[in-house]
ZAMARGU-4260 file (C-alpha; in steps of 0.2 Angstrom, whole numbers, plus 5000, padded with zeros to 4 digits):
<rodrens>
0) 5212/4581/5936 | 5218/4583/5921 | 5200/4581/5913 | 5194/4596/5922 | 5209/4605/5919
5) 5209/4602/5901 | 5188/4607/5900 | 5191/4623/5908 | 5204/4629/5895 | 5190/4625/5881
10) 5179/4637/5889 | 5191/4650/5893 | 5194/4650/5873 | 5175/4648/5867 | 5168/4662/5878
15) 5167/4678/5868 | 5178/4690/5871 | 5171/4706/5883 | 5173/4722/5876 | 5163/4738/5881
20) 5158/4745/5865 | 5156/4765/5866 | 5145/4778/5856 | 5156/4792/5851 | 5153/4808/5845
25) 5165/4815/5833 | 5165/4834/5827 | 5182/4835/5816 | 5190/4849/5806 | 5195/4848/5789
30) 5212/4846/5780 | 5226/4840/5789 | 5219/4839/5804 | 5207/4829/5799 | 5220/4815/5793
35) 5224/4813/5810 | 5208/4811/5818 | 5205/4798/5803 | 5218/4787/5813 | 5209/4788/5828
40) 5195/4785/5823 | 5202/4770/5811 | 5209/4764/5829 | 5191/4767/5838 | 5180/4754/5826
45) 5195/4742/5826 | 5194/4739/5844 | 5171/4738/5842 | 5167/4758/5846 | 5154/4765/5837
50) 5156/4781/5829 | 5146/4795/5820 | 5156/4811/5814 | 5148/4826/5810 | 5154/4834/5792
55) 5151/4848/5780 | 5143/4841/5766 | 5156/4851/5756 | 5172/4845/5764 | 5185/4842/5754
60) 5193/4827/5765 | 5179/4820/5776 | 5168/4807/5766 | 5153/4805/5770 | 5151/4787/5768
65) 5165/4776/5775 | 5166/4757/5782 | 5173/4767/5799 | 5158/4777/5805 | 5142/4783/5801
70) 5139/4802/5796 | 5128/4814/5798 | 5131/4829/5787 | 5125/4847/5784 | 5126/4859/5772
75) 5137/4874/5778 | 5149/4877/5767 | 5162/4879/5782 | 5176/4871/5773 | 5173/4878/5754
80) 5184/4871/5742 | 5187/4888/5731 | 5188/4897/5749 | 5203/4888/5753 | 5212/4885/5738
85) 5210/4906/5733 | 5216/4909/5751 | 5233/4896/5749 | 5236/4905/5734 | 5234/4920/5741
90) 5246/4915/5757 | 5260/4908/5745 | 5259/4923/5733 | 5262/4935/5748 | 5275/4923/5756
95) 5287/4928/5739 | 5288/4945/5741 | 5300/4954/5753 | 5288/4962/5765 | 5291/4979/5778
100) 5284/4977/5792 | 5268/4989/5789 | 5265/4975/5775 | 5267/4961/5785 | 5256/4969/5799
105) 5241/4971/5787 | 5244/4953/5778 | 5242/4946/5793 | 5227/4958/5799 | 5222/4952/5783
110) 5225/4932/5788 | 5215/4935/5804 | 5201/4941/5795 | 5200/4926/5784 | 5200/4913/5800
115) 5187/4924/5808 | 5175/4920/5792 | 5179/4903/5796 | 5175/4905/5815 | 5158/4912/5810
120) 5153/4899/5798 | 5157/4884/5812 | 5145/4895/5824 | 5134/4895/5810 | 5134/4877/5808
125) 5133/4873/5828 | 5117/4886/5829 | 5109/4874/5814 | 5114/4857/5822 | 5107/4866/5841
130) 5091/4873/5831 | 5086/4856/5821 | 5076/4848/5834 | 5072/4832/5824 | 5091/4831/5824
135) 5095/4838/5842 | 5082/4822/5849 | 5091/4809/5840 | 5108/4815/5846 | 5099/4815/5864
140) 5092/4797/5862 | 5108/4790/5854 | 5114/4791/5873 | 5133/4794/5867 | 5147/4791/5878
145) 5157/4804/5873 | 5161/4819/5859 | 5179/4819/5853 | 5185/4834/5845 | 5197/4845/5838
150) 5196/4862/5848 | 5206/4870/5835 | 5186/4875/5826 | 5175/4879/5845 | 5160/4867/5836
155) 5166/4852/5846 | 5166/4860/5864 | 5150/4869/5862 | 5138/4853/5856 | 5144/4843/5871
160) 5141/4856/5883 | 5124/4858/5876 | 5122/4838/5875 | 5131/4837/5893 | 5143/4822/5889
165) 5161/4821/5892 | 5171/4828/5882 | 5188/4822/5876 | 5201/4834/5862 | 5213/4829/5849
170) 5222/4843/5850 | 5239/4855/5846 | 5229/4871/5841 | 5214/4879/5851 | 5204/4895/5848
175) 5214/4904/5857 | 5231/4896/5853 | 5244/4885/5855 | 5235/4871/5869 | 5245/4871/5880
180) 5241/4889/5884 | 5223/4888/5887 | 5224/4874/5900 | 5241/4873/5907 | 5253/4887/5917
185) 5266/4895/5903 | 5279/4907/5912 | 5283/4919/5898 | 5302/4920/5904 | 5305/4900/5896
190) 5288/4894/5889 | 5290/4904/5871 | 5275/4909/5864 | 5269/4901/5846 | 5275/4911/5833
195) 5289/4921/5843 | 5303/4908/5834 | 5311/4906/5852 | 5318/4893/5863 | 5315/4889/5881
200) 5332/4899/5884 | 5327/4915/5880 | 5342/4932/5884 | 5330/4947/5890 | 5328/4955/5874
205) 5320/4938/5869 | 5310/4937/5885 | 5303/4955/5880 | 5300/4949/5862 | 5292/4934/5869
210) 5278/4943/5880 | 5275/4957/5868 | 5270/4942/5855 | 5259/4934/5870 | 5250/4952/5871
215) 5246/4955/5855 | 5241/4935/5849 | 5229/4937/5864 | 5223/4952/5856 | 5223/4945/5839
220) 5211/4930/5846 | 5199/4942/5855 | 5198/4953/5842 | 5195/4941/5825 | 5189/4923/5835
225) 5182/4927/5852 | 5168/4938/5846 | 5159/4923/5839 | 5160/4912/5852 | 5154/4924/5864
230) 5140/4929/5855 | 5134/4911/5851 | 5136/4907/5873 | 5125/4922/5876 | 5109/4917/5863
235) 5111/4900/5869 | 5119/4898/5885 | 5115/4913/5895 | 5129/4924/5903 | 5135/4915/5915
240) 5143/4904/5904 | 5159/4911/5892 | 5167/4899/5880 | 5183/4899/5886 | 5178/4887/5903
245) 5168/4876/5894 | 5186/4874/5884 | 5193/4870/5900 | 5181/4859/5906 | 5186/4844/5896
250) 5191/4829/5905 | 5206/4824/5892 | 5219/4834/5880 | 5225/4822/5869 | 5242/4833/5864
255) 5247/4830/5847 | 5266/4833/5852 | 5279/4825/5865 | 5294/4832/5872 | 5306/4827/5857
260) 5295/4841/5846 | 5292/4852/5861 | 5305/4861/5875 | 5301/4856/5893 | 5287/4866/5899
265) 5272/4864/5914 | 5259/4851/5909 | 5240/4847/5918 | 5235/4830/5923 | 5223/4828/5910
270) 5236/4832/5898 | 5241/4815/5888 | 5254/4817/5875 | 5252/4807/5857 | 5266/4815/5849
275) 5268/4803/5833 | 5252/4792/5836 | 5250/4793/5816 | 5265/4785/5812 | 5269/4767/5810
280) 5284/4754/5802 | 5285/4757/5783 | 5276/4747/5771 | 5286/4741/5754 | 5282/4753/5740
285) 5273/4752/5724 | 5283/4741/5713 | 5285/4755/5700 | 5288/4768/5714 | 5303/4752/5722
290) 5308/4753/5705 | 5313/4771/5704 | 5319/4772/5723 | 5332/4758/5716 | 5340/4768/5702
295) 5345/4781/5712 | 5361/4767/5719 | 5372/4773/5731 | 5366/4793/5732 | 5346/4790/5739
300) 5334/4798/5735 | 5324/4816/5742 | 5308/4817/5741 | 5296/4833/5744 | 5280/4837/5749
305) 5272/4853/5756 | 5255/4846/5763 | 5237/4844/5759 | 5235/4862/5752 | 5250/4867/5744
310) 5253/4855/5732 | 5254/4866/5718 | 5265/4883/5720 | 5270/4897/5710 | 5277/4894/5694
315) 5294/4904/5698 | 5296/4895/5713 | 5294/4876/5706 | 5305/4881/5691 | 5318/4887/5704
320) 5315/4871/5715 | 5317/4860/5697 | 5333/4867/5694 | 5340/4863/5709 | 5332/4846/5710
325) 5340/4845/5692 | 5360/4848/5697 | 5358/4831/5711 | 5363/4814/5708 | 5350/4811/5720
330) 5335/4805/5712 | 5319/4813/5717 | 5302/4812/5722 | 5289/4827/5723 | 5271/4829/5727
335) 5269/4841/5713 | 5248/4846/5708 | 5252/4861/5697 | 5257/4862/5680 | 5274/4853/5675
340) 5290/4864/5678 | 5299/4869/5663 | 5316/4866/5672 | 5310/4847/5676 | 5326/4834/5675
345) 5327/4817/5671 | 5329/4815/5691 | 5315/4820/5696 | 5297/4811/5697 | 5281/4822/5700
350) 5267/4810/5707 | 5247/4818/5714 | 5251/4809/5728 | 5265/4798/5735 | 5265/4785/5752
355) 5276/4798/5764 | 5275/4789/5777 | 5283/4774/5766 | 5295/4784/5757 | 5301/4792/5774
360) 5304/4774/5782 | 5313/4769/5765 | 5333/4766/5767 | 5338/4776/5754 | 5328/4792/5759
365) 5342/4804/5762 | 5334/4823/5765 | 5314/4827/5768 | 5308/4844/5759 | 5292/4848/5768
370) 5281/4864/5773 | 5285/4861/5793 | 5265/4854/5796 | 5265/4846/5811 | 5263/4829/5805
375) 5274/4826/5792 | 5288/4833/5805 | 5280/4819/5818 | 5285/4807/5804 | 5302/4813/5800
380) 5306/4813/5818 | 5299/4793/5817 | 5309/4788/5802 | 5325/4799/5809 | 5326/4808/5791
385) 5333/4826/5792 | 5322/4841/5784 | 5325/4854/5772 | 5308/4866/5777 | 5302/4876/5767
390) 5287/4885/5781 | 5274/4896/5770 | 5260/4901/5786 | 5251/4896/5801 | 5263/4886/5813
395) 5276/4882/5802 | 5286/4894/5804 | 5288/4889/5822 | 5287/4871/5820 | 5303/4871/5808
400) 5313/4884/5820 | 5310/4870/5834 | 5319/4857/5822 | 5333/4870/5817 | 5337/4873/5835
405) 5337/4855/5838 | 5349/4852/5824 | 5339/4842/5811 | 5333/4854/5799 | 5340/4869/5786
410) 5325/4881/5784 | 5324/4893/5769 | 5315/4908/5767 | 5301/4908/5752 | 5305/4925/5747
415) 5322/4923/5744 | 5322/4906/5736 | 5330/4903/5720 | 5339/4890/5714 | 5359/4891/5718
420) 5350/4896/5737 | 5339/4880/5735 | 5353/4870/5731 | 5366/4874/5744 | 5354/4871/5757
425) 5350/4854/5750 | 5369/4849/5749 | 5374/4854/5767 | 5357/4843/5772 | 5364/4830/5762
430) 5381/4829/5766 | 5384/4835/5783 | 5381/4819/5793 | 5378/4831/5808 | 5357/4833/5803
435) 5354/4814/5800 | 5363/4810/5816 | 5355/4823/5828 | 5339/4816/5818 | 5341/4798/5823
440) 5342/4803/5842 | 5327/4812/5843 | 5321/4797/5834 | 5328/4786/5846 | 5320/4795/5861
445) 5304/4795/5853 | 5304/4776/5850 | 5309/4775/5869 | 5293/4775/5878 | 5283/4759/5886
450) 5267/4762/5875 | 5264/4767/5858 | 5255/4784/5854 | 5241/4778/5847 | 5238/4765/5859
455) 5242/4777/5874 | 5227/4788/5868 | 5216/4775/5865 | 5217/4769/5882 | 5212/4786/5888
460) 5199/4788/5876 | 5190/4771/5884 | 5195/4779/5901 | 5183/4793/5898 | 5170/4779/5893
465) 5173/4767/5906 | 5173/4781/5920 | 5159/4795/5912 | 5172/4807/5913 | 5187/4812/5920
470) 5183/4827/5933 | 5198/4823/5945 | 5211/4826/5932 | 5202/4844/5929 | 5213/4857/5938
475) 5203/4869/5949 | 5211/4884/5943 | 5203/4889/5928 | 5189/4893/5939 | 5197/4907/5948
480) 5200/4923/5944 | 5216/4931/5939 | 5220/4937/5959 | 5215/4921/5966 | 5225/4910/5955
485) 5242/4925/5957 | 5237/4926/5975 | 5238/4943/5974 | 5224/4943/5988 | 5235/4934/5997
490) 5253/4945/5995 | 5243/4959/5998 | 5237/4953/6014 | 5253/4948/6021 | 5261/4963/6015
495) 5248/4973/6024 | 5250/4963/6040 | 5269/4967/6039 | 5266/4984/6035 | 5254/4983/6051
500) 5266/4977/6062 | 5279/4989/6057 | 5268/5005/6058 | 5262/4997/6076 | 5281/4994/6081
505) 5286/5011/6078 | 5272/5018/6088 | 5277/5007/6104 | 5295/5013/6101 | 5289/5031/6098
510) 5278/5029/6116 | 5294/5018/6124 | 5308/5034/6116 | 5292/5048/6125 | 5291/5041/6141
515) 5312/5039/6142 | 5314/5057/6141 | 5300/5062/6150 | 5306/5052/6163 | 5325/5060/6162
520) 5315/5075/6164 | 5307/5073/6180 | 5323/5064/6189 | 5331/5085/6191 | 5316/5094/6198
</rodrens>
């Protein structure tokens, strides 16, 4: 007995370990969103998947070789370098002066137009992957189980509706928007619109604000981005098929938020939040870097850094910022590319590129001066480190006023910085306790959860794999049209029935009133 007992074990430990190996398709977007979709895909080939990403030969960030997946890359130019960095210095340049609101109309007329040549140039580059037959056939044949994507370029989306797989998104931005908005319901009276700077308690002046900003971002996006996307279904889908359902087609969202970032709002089924998934335990630092963390003693140390494309900013503003820096006993730390301030202190350490999420998870990191990108706010949040923001474009603006409103985070204004402004803001992050403590509770309830980000979308990534697809998570109701989904066919049915019964009780009361008074007549004679 105990033999056979004993023989069992040893071939329960030498048989090899079954895992189902999937073939995914990966159709990224450049820049920072691109760091993100690294981690999964890091995560994907730990755990045996296969994986082949389609990049731009120009990117800046995606490589084409790399020990995680295989690439297949095209010469587009989508994400050219000098277009980018002429249009961040472009956006900070604007972002310093005081604007009127004519001005800030046509700078951001002037904003859309730039995303719309990016728009274009992803068409462009999904009508060359559609058009190379050589390369169409081996994407056919590689028989892939899947396409993950990021849905804030419409590339993704499109290639596996034409390759007919399932289709899963990593995802916070879309074409049109703010996710959440494309696939879920979003009453305007608490669900505030991206960009509108608003809470999910909204007074009615708000709530007008709020729907005024919905109208005119929906015009925005039909006007700069939509005219691409439907132009490229038309040539090579036909018209009966409009980008916007094949967007709502796919079988998972994998949200790049969770409900410490976001206010309480209605969710889908196929909805699965990952809020954080890129974060992790810190790792010690570099012993040079542990070495200058040390000397700051008792007072900790601040470190900055405003993201993948505005490492270097105007020289009046980094002088301003120096100066600041310069009157702290803090130490500090900045992810500075430009030229070296001339207001610089002895404090103060420029590095080309520092371990945040390290730093951020380091004990004697005190305040976090970031631009408000979503992930290095996923990381504060993480760490429980409170934020001086500093938004320039896009979402931050938005992001950081969901932090303010939560109590973590001083935001400043770029156009009015200077450096007593600057250094205010820093002191009241640093010393009223009341930012790091509201910070450590939304950490707290982030850490709460009974399965890790990461590991929570990996599962649902496999899920897809395991099951072909996930069509009974997909909600019915982007397929109907605005008067079935309102019921409006259906309030004005019901109120014509009671309207019906109305008209037809007031004619049997008019005949029943008639043949009273006839009667009373005839009762004399």
């Amino acid at each position: 007995m105990y033999h056979s007992a004993l023989l069992r074990i040893l071939m329960l430990l030498f048989l090899p370990c079954m895992v189902y190996s999937g073939h995914i398709l990966v159709y990224p977007v450049d820049g920072s969103h691109w760091i993100n979709m690294k981690v999964l895909i890091m995560e994907l080939h730990s755990k045996g998947h296969d994986i082949t990403v389609l990049q731009d030969s120009r990117s800046k960030h995606i490589k084409e070789e790399s020990p995680y997946y295989t690439s297949i890359s095209l010469d587009v130019g989508v994400y050219d370098d000098d277009f980018f960095s002429t249009f961040m210095s472009h956006l900070l340049q604007a972002g310093r002066k005081k604007r009127s609101i004519w001005s800030q109309i046509m700078f951001e007329q002037e904003v859309m137009k730039k995303l719309s040549e990016t728009h274009e140039k992803i068409c462009n580059m999904t009508a060359m992957i559609f058009e190379n037959e050589t390369l169409m056939t081996s994407l056919q044949q590689a028989k892939f189980d899947l396409v993950l994507a990021d849905p804030a370029m419409g590339g993704g989306a499109l290639l596996a509706h034409k390759l007919g797989l399932p289709l899963v998104f990593n995802v916070r931005w879309t074409v049109q928007g703010e996710g959440h908005f494309a696939i879920a319901p979003s009453p305007l009276s608490y669900v505030p619109v991206p960009g509108a700077e608003l809470t999910d308690k909204m007074t009615f002046f708000e709530r007008v604000t709020n729907v005024l900003i919905y109208f005119i971002s929906y015009y925005q996006h039909s006007i700069y981005f939509d005219q691409h996307y439907r132009a490229f279904c038309q040539k090579y889908f036909g018209p009966g098929v409009d980008y916007l359902s094949i967007l709502q087609n796919a079988d998972i969202w994998l949200m790049r938020n969770d409900f410490t970032f976001e206010f309480p709002r209605p969710t889908m089924p196929n909805v699965v939040y990952m809020g954080g998934f890129q974060c992790k335990p810190s790792n010690p630092l570099p012993d040079d870097l542990e070495k200058f963390v040390q000397s700051s003693g008792k007072h900790g140390v601040i470190i900055m850094s405003l993201g993948v494309f505005f490492g270097e900013l105007l020289g009046n503003i980094t002088d301003e910022i120096a100066a600041a820096f310069a009157q702290l006993p803090q130490k500090v730390i900045w992810r500075h590319t430009g030229a070296r301030p001339s207001t610089l202190g002895n404090n103060t350490l420029l590095v080309n590129w520092m371990p945040q999420n390290d730093l951020l998870g380091h004990s004697k990191t005190r305040v976090f001066v970031a631009h408000g990108g979503t992930n290095g706010i996923q990381e504060a949040i993480y760490h429980g480190v409170p934020i001086l923001g500093l938004p320039i474009a896009f979402d931050q603006p938005d992001n950081l006023s969901r932090m303010r409103k939560k109590g973590t985070a001083k935001v400043l204004d770029i156009s009015e910085l200077d450096r007593s402004i600057f250094l205010e803001a820093l002191k009241e992050v640093l010393y009223n306790p009341s930012y790091r403590e509201n910070m450590q509770k939304l950490s707290r309830l982030h850490h709460d959860q009974p399965i890790k980000p990461l590991n929570h979308a990996i599962f649902w990534i496999e899920y897809v794999i395991r099951n072909g697809g996930a069509p009974h998570l997909r909600s019915h109701s982007f397929r109907m049209s605005w008067i079935t989904y309102n019921s409006v066919d259906v309030m004005l049915t019901l109120l014509g029935a009671v309207l019906l019964f109305c008209w037809l009780t007031f004619l049997l009361l008019r005949c029943l009133c008639f043949t009273v008074i006839f009667k009373k007549k005839l009762k004399p004679e």
